[in-house]
Gaussian input, Z-matrix of N, CA and C with variables (Angstrom, degrees):
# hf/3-21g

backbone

0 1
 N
 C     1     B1
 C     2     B2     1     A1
 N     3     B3     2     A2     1     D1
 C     4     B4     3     A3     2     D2
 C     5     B5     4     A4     3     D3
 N     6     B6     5     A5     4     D4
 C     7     B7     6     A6     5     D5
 C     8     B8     7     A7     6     D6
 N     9     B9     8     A8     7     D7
 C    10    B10     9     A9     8     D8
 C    11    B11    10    A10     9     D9
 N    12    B12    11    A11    10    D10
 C    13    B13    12    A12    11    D11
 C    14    B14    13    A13    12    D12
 N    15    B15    14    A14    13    D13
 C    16    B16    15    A15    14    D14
 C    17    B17    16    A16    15    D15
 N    18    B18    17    A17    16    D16
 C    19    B19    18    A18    17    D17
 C    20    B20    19    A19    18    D18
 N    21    B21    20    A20    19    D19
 C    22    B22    21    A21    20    D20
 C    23    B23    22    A22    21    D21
 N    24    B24    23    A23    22    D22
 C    25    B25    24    A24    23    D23
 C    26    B26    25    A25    24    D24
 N    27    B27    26    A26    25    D25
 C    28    B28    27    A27    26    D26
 C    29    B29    28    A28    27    D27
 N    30    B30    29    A29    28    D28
 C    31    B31    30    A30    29    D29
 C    32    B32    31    A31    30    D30
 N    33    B33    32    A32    31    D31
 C    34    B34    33    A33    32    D32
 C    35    B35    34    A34    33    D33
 N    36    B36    35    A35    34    D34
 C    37    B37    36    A36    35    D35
 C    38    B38    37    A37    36    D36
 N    39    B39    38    A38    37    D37
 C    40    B40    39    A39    38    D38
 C    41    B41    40    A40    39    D39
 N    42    B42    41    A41    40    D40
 C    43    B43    42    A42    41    D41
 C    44    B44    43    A43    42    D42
 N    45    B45    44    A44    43    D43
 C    46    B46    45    A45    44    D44
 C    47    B47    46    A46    45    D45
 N    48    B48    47    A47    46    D46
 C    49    B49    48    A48    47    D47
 C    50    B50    49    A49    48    D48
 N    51    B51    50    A50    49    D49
 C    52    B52    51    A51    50    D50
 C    53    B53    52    A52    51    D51
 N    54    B54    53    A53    52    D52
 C    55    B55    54    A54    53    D53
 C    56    B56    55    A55    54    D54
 N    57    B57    56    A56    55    D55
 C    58    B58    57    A57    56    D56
 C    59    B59    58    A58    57    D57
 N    60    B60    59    A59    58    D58
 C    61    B61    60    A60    59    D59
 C    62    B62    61    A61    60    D60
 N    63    B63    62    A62    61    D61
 C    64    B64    63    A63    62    D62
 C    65    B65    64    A64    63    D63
 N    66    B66    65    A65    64    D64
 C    67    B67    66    A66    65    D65
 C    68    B68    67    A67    66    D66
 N    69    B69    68    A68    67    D67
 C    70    B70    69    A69    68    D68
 C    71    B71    70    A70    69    D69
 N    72    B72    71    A71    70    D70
 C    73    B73    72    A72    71    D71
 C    74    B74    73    A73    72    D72
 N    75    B75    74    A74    73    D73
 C    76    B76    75    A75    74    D74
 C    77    B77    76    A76    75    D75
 N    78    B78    77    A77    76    D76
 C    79    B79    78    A78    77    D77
 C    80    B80    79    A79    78    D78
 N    81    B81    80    A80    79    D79
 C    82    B82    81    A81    80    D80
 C    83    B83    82    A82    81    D81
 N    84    B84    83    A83    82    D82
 C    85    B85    84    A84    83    D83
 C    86    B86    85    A85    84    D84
 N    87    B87    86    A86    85    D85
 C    88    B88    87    A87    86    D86
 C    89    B89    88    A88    87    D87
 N    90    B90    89    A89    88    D88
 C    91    B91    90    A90    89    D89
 C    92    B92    91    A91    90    D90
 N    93    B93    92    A92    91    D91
 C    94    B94    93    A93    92    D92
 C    95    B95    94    A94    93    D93
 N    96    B96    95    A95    94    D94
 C    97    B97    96    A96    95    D95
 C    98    B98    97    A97    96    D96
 N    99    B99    98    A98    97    D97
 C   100   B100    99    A99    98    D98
 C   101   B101   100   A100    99    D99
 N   102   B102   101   A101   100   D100
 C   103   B103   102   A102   101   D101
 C   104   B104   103   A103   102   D102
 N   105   B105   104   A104   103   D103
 C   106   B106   105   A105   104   D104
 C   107   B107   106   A106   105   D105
 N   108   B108   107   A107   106   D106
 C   109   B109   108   A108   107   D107
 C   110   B110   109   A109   108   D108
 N   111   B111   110   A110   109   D109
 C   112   B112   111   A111   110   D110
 C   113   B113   112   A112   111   D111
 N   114   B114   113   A113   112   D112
 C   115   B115   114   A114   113   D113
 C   116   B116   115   A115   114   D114
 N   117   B117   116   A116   115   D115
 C   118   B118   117   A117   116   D116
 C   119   B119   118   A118   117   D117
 N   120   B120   119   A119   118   D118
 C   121   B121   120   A120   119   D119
 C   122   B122   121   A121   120   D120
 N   123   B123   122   A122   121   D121
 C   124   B124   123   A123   122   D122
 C   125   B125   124   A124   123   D123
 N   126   B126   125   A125   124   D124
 C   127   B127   126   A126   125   D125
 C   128   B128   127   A127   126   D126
 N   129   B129   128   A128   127   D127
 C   130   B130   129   A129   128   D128
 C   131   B131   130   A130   129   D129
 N   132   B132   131   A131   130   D130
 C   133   B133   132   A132   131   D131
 C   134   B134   133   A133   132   D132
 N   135   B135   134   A134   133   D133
 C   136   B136   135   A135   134   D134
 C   137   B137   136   A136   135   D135
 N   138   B138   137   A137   136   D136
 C   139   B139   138   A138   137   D137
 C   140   B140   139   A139   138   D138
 N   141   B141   140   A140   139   D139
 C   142   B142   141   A141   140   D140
 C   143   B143   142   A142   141   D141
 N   144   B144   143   A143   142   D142
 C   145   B145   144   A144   143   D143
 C   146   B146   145   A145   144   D144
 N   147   B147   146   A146   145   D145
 C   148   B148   147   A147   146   D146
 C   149   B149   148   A148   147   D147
 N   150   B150   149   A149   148   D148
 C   151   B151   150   A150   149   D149
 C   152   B152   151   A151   150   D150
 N   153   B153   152   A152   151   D151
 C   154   B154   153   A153   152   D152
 C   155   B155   154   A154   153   D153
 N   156   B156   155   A155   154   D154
 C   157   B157   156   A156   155   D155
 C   158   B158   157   A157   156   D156
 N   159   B159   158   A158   157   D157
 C   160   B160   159   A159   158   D158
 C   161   B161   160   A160   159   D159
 N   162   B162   161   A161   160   D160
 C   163   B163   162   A162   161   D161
 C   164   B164   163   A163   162   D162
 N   165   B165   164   A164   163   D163
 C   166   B166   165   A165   164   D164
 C   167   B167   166   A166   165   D165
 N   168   B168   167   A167   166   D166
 C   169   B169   168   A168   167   D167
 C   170   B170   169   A169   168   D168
 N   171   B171   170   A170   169   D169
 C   172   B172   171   A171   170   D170
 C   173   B173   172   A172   171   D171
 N   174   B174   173   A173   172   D172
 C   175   B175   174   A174   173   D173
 C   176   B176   175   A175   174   D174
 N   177   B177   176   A176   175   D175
 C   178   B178   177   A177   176   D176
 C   179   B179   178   A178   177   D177
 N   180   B180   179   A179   178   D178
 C   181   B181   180   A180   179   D179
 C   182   B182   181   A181   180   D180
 N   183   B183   182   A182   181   D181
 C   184   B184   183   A183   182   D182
 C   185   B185   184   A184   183   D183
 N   186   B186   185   A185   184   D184
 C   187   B187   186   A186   185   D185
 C   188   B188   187   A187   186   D186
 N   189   B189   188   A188   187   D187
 C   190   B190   189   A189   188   D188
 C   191   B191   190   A190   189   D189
 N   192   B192   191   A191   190   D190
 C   193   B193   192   A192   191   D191
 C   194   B194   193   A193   192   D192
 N   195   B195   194   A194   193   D193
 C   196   B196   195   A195   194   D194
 C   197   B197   196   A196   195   D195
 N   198   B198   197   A197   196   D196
 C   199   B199   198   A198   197   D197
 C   200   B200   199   A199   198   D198
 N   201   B201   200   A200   199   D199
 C   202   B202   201   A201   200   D200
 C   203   B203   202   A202   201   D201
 N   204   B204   203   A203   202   D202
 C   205   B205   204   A204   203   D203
 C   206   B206   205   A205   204   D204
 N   207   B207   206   A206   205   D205
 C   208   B208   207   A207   206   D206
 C   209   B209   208   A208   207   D207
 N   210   B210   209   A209   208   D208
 C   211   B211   210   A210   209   D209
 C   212   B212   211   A211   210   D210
 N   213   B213   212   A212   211   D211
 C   214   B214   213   A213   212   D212
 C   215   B215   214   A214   213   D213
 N   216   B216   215   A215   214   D214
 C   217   B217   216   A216   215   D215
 C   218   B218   217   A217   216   D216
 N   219   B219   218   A218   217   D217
 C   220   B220   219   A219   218   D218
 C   221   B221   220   A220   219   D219
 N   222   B222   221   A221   220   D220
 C   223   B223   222   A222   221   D221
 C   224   B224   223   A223   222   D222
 N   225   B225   224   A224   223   D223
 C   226   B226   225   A225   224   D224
 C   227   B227   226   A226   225   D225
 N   228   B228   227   A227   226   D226
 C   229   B229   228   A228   227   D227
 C   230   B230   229   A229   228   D228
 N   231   B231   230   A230   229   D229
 C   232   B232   231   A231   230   D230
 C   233   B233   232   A232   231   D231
 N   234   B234   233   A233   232   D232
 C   235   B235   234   A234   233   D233
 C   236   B236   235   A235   234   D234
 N   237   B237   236   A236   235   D235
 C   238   B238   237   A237   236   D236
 C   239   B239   238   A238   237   D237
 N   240   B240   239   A239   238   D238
 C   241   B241   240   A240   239   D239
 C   242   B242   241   A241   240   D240
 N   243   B243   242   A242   241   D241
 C   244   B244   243   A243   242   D242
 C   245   B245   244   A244   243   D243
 N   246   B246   245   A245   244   D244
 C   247   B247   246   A246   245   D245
 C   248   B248   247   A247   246   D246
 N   249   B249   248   A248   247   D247
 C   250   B250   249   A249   248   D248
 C   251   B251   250   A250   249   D249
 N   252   B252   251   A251   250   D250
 C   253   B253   252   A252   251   D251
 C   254   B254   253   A253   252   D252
 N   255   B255   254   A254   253   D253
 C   256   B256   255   A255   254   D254
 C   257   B257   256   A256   255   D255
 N   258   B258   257   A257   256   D256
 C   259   B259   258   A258   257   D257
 C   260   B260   259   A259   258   D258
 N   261   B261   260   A260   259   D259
 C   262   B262   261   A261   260   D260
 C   263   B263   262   A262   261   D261
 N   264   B264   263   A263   262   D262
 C   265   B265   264   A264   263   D263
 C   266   B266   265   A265   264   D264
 N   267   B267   266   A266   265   D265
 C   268   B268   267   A267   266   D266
 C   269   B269   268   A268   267   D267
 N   270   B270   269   A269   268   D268
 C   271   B271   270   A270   269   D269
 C   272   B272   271   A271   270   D270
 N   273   B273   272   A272   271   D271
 C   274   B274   273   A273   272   D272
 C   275   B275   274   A274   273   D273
 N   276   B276   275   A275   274   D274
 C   277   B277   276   A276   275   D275
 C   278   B278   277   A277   276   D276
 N   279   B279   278   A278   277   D277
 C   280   B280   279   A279   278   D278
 C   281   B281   280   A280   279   D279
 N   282   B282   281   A281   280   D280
 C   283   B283   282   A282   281   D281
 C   284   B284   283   A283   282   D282
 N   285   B285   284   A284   283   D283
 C   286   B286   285   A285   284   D284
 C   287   B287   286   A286   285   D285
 N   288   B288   287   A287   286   D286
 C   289   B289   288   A288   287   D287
 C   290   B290   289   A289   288   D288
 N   291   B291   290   A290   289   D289
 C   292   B292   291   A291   290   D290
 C   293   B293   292   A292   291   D291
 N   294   B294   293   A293   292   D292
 C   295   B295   294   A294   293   D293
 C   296   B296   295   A295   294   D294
 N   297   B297   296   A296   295   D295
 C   298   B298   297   A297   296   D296
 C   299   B299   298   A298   297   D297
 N   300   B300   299   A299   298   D298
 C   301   B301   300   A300   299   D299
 C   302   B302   301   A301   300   D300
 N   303   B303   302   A302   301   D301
 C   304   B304   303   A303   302   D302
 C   305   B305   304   A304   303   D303
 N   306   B306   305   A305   304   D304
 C   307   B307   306   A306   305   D305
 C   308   B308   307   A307   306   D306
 N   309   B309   308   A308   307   D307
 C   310   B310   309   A309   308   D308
 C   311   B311   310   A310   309   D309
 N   312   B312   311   A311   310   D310
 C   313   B313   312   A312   311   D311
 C   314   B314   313   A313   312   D312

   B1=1.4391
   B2=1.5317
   B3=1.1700
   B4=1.8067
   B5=2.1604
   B6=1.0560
   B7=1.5172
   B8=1.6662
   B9=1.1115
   B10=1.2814
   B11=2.1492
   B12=1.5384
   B13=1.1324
   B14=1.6454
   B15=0.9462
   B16=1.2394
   B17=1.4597
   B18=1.5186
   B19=1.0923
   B20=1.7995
   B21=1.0971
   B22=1.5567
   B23=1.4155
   B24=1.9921
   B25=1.4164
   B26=1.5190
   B27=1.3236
   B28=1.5734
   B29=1.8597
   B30=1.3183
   B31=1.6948
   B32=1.7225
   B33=1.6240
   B34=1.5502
   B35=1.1127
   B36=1.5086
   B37=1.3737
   B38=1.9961
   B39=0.7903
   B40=2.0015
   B41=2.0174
   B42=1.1775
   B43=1.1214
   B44=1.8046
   B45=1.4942
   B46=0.7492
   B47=1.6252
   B48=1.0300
   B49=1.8526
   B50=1.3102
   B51=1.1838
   B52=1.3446
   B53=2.0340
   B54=1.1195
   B55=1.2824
   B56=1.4223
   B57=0.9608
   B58=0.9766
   B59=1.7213
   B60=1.5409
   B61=1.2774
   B62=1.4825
   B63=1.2478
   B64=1.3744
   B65=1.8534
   B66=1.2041
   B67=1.4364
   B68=1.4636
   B69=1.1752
   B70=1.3283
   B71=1.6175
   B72=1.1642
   B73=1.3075
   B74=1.5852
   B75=1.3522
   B76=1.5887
   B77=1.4458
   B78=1.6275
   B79=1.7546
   B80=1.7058
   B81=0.9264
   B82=1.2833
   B83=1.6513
   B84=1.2609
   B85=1.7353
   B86=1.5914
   B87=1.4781
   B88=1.8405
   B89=1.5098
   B90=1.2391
   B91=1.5479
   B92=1.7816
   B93=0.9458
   B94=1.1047
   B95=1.6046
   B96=1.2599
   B97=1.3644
   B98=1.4717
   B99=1.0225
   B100=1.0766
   B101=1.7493
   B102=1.3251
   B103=1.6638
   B104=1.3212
   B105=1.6913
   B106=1.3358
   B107=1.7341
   B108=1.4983
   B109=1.4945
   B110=1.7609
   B111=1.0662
   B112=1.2391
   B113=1.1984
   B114=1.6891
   B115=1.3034
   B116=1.7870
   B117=1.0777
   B118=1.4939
   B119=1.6943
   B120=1.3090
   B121=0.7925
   B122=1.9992
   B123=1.6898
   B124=1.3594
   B125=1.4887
   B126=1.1551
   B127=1.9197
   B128=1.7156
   B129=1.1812
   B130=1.4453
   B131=1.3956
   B132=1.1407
   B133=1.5891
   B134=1.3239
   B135=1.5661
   B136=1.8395
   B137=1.4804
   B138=0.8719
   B139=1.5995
   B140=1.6445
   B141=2.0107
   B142=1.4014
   B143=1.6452
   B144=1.5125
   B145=1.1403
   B146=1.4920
   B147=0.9612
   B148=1.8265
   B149=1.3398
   B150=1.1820
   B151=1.6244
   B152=1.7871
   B153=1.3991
   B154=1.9557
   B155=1.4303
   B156=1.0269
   B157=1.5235
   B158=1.5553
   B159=1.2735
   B160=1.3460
   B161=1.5578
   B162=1.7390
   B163=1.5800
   B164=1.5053
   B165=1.3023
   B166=1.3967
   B167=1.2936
   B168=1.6193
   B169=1.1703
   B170=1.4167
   B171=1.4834
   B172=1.6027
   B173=1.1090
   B174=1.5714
   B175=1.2945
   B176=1.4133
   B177=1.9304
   B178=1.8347
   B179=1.6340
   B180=1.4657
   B181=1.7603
   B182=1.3254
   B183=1.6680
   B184=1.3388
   B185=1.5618
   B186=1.7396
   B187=1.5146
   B188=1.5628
   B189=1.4695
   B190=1.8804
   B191=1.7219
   B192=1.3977
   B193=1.1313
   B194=1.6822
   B195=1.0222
   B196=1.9567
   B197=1.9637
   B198=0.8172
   B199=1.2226
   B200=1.4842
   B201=1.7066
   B202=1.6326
   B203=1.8115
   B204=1.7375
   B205=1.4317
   B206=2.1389
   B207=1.5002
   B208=1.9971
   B209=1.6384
   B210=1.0063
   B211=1.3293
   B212=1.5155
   B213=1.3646
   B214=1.1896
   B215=1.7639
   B216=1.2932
   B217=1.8910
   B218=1.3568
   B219=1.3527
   B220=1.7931
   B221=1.5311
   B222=1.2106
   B223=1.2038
   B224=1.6521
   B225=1.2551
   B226=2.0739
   B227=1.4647
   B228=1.7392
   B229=1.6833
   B230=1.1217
   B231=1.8350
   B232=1.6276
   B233=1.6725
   B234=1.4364
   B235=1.3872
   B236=1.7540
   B237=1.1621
   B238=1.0113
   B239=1.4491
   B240=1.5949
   B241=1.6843
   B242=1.0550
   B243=1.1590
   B244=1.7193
   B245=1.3778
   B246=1.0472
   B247=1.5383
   B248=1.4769
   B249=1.5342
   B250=1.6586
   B251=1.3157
   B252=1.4149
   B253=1.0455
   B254=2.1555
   B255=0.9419
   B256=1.7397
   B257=1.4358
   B258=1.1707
   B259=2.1135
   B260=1.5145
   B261=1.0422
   B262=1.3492
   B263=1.2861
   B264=1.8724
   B265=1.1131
   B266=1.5781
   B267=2.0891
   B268=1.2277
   B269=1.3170
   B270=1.3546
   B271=1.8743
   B272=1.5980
   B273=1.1018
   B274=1.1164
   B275=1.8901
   B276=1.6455
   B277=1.6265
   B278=1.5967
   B279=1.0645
   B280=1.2033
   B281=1.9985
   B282=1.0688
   B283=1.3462
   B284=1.9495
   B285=0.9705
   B286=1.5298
   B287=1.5560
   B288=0.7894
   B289=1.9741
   B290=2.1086
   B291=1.5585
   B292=1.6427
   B293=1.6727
   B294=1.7304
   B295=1.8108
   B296=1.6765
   B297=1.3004
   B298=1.5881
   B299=1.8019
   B300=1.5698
   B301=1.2816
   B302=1.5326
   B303=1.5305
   B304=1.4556
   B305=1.7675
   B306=1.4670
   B307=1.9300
   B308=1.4361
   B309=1.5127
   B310=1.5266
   B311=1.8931
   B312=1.2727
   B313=1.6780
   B314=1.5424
   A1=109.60
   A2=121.50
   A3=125.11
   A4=90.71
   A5=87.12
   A6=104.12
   A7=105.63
   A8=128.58
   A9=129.68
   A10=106.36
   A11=116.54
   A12=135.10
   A13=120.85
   A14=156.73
   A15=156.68
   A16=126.96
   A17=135.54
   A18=125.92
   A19=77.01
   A20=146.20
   A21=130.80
   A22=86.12
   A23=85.60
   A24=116.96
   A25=117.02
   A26=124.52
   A27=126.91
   A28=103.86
   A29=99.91
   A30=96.28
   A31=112.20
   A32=108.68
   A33=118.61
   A34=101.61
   A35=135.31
   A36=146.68
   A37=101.79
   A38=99.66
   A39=107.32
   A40=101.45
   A41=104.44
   A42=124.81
   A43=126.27
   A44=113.88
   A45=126.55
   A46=121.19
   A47=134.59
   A48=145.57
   A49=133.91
   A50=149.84
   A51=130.79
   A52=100.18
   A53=122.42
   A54=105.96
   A55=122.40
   A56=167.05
   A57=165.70
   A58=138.87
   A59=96.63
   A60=115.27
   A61=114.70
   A62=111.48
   A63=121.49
   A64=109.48
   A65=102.22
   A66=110.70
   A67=130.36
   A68=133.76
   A69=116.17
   A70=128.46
   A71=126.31
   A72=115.52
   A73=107.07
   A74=124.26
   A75=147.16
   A76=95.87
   A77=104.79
   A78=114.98
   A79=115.34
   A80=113.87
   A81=105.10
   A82=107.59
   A83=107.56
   A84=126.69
   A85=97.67
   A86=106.00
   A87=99.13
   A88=88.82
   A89=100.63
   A90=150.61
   A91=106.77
   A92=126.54
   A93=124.05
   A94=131.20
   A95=109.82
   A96=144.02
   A97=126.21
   A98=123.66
   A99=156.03
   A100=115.47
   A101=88.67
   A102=105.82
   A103=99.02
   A104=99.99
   A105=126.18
   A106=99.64
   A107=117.11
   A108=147.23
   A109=96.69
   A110=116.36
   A111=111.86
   A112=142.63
   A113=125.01
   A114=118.84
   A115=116.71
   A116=110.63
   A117=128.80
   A118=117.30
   A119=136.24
   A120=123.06
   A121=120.32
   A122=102.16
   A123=114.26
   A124=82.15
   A125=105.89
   A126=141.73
   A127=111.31
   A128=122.00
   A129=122.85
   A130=96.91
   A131=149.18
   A132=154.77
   A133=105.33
   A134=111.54
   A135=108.16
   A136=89.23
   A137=149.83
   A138=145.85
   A139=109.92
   A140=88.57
   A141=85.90
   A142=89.93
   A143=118.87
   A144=109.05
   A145=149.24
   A146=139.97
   A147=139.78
   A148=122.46
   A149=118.47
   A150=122.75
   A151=97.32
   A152=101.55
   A153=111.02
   A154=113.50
   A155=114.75
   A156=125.80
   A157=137.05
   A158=87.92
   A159=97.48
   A160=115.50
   A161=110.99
   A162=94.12
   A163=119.44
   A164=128.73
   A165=123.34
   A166=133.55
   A167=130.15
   A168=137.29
   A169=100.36
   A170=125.15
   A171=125.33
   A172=109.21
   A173=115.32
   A174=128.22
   A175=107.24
   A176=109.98
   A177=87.07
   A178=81.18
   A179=94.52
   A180=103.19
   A181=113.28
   A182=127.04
   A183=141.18
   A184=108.72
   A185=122.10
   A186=121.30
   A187=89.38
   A188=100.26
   A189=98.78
   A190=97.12
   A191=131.20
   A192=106.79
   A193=144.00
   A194=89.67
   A195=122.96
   A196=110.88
   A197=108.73
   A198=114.84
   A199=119.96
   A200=106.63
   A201=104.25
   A202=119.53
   A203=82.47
   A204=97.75
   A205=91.87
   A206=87.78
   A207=80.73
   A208=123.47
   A209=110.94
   A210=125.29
   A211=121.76
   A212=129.75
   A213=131.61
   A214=104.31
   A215=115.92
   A216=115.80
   A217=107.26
   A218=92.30
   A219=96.48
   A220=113.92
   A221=124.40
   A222=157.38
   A223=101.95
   A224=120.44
   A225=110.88
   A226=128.37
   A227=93.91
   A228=118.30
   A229=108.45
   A230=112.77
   A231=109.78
   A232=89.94
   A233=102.09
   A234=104.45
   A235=126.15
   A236=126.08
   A237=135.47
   A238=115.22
   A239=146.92
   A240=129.24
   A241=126.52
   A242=130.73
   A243=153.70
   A244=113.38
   A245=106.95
   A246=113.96
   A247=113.03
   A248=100.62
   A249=113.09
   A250=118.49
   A251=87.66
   A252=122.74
   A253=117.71
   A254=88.01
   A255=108.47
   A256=115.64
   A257=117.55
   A258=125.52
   A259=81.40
   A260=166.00
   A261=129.54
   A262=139.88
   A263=92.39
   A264=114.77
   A265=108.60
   A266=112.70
   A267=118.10
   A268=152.53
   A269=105.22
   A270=106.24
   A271=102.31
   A272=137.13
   A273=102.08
   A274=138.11
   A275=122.61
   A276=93.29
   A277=104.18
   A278=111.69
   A279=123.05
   A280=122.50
   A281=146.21
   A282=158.60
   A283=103.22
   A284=126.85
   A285=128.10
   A286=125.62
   A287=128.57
   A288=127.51
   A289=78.01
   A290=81.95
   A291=99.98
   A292=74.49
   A293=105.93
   A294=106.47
   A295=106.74
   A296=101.44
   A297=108.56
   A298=102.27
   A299=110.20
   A300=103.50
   A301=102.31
   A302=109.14
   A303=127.97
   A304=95.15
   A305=103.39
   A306=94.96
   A307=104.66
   A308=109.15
   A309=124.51
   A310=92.65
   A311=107.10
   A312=97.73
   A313=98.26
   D1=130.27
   D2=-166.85
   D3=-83.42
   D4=119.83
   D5=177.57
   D6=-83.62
   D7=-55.34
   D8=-171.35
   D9=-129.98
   D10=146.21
   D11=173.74
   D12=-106.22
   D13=163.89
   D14=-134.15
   D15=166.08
   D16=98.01
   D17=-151.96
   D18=-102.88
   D19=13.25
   D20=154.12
   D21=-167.65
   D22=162.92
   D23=-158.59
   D24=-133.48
   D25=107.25
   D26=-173.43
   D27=-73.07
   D28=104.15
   D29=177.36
   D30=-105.44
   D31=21.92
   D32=178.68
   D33=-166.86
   D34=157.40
   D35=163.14
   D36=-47.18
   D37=-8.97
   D38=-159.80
   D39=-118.27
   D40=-59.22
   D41=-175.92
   D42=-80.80
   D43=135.94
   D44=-152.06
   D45=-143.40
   D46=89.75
   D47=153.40
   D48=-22.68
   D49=93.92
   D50=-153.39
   D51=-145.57
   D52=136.77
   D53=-159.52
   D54=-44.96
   D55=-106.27
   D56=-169.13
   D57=-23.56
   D58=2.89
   D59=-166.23
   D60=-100.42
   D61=145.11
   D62=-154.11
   D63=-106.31
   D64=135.21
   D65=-167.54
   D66=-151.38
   D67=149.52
   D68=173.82
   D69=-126.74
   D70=149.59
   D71=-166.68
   D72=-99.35
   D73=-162.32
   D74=-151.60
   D75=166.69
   D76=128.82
   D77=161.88
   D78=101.29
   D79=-126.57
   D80=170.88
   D81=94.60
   D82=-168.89
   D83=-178.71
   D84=-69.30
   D85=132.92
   D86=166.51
   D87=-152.88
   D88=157.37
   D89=176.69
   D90=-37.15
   D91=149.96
   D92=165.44
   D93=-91.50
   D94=19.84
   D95=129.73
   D96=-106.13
   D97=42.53
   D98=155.71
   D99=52.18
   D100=31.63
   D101=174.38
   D102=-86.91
   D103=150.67
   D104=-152.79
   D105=-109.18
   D106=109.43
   D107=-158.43
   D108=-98.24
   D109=-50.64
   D110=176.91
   D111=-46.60
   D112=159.77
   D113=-164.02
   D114=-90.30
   D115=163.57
   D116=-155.68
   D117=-115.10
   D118=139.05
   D119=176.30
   D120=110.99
   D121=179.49
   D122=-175.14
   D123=-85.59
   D124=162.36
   D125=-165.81
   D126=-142.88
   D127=130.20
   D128=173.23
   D129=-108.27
   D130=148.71
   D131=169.57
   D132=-84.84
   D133=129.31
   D134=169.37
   D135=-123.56
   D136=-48.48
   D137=-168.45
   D138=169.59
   D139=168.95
   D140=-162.18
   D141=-130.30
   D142=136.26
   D143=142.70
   D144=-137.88
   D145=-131.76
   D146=-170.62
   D147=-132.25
   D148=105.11
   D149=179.22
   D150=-117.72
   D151=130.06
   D152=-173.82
   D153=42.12
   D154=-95.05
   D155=160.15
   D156=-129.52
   D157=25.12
   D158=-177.03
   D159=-116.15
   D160=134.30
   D161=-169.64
   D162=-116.86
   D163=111.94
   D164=176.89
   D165=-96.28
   D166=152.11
   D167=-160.90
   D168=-105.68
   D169=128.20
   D170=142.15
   D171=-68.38
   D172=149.83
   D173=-177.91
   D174=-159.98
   D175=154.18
   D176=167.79
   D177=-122.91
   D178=173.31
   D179=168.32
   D180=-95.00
   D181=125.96
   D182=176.92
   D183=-95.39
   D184=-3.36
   D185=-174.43
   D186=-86.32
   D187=128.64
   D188=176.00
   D189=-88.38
   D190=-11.67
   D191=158.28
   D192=-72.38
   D193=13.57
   D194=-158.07
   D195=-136.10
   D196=-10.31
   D197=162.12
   D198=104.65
   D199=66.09
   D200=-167.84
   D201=-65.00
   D202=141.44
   D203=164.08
   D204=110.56
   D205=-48.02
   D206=-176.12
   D207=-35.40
   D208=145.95
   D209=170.41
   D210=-73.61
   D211=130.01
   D212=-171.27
   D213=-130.80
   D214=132.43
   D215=144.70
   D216=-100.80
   D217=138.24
   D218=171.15
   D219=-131.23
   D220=113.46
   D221=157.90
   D222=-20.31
   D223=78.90
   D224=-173.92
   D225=-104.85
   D226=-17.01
   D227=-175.10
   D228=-139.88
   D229=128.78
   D230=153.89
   D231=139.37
   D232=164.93
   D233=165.27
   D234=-51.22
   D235=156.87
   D236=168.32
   D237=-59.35
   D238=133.56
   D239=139.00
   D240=-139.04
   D241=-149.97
   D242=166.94
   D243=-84.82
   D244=136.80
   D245=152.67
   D246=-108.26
   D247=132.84
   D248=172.37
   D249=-26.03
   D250=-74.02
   D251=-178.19
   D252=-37.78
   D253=-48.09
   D254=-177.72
   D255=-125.68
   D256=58.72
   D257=-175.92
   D258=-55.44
   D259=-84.96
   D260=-134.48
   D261=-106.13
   D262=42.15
   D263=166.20
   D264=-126.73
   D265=140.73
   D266=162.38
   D267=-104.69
   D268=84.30
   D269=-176.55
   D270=-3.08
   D271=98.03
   D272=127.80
   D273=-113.66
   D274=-156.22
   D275=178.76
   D276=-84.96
   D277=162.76
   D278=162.34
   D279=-84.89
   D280=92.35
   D281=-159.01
   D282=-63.17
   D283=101.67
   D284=178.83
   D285=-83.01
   D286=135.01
   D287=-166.97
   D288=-137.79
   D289=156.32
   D290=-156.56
   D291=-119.95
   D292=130.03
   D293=168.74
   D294=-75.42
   D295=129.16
   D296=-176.69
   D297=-44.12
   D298=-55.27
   D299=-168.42
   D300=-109.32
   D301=148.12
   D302=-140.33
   D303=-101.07
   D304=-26.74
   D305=-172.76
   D306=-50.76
   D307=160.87
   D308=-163.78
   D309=-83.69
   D310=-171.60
   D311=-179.48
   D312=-130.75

């Protein structure tokens, strides 16, 4: 159940998320051979919110080499785990960098 909503998201003591802002990630879910599951690409920010302790970002993708317009959650806060569902795969967070310049591509 999402406990808390968030129209921006502090992902550094410095740094800062705000809807519309464009960003890209590093890290994510990987393989238990340590292949990299995670998603790719430019990111637009729509909001962020809170399930237990863990906090996730909506996002869509604006890289048309990456699949514009799709919808993304990204996993940014909280311990690492398993899914039942999929043991040999590992949540992990995904790390966010903010694109200095904001025009769309």
């Amino acid at each position: 159940m999402i406990q808390s909503m968030e129209s921006t998201f502090r992902y550094s003591p410095r740094g800062e998320l705000k809807r519309g802002d464009l960003f890209r990630v590093s890290g994510g879910p990987i393989y238990r051979d340590k292949r990299r599951l995670g998603h790719r690409g430019t990111f637009e920010f729509l909001y962020a919110f809170q399930i237990g302790k863990r906090v996730y970002i909506e996002a869509r993708e604006v890289d048309p080499n990456y699949g514009y317009g799709r919808s993304a959650t990204l996993f940014v806060k909280g311990r690492s785990y398993r899914r039942p569902a999929t043991p040999g795969v590992m949540v992990k967070t995904y790390k966010v960098r903010k694109l200095r310049n904001q025009q769309t591509i």
